[in-house]
C-alpha positions as CSV (number, residue, x, y, z in Angstrom):
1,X,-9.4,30.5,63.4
2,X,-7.7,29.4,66.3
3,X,-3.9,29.6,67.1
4,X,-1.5,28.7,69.8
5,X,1.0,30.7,70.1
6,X,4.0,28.9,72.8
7,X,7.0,30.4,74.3
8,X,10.1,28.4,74.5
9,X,12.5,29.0,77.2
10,X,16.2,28.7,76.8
11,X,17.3,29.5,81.4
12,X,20.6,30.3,80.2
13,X,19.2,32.8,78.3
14,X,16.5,33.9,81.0
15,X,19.5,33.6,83.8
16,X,21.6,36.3,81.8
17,X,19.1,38.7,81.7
18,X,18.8,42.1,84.4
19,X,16.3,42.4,87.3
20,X,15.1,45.7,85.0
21,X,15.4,43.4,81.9
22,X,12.9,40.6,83.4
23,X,10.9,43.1,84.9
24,X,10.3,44.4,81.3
25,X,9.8,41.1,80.1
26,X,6.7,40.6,82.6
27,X,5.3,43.9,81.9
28,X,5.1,43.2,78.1
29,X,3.3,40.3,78.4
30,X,0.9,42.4,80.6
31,X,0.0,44.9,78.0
32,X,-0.3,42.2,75.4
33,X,-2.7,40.3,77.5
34,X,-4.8,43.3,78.0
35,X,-4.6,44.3,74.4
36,X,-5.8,40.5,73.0
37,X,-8.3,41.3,75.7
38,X,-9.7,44.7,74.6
39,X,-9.4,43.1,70.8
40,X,-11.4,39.8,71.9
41,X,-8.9,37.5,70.4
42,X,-7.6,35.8,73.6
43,X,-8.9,32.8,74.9
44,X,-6.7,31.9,77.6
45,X,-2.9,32.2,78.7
46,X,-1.5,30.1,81.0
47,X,2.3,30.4,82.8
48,X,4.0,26.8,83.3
49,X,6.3,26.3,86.2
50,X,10.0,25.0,85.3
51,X,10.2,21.2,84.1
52,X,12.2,20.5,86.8
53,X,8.7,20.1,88.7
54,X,7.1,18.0,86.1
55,X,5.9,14.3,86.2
56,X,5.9,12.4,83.8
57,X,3.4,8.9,83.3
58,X,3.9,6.4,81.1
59,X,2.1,2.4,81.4
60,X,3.7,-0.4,81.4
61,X,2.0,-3.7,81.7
62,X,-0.8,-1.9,82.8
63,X,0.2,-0.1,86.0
64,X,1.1,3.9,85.7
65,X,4.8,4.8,86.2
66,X,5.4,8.4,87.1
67,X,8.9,10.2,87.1
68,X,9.7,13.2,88.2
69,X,11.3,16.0,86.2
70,X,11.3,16.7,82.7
71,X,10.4,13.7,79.9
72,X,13.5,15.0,77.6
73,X,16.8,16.1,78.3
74,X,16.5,19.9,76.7
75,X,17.9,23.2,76.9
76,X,15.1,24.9,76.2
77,X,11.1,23.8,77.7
78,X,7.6,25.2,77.1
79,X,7.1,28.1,79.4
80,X,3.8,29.0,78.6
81,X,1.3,29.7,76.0
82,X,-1.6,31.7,74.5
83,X,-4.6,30.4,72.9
84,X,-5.8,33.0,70.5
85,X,-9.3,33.2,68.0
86,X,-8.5,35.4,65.0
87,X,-9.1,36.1,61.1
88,X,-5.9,34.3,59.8
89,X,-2.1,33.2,60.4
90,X,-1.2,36.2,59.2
91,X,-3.0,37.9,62.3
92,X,-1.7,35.4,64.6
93,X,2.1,36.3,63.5
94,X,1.6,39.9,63.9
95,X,0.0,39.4,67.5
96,X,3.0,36.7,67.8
97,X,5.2,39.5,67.3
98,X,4.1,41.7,70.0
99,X,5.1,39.8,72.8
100,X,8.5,40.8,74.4
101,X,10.0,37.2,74.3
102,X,10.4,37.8,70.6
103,X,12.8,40.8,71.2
104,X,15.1,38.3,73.1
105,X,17.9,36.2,70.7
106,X,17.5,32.2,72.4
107,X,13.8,32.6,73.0
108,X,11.4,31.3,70.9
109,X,7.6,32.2,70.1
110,X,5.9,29.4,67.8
111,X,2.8,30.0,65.9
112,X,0.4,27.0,65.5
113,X,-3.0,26.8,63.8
114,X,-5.3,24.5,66.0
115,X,-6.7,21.0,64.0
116,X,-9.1,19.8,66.4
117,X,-11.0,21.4,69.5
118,X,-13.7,20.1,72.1
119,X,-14.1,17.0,69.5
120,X,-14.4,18.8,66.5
121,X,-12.1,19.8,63.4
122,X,-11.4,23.7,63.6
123,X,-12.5,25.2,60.0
């Protein structure tokens, strides 16, 4: 089964953190990448750079309109993600668990089961 687990980031939260406590941060999600590596579980992770870099496209009557920054006024924005293959939810939660943004009170780790994948429904 496949799972996405995201990271939610709160910068006021990130911002009040230590040089020692962000380093720890990055370090975590190290081990835990090498760990769903060595288990054969990960996928992929990717890192997403802050909203404030985003575009956004819509269409309207047929011509693309792009905006810069963020599409919602937020204090929090997805920071990243990892795309895991395991037995079960239950599994996903407990990997979920390991990684050090968890630890932190105003970040959040969501767990997701994936639907649908390269055209077909996940089982």
């Amino acid at each position: 089964m496949k799972f996405l687990i995201s990271m939610h980031i709160n910068p006021a939260v990130l911002d009040a953190l230590t040089d020692e406590e962000k380093a720890a941060i990055g370090d975590g999600h190290g081990r835990f990448v090498e760990a769903l590596k060595r288990s054969g579980e990960l996928i992929i992770t990717q890192a997403l750079v802050d909203p404030s870099q985003a575009a956004v496209v819509s269409v309207r009557n047929g011509q693309p309109v792009v905006t810069d920054g963020p599409f919602l006024e937020s204090k929090e924005y997805l920071g990243g993600f990892y795309l895991i293959d395991c037995e079960n939810k239950e599994r996903a939660i407990e990997l979920a668990a390991q990684i050090p943004d968890t630890a932190i009170k105003g970040l959040g780790v969501e767990v997701r089961q994936v639907m649908f994948s390269d055209g077909q429904l996940e089982a």
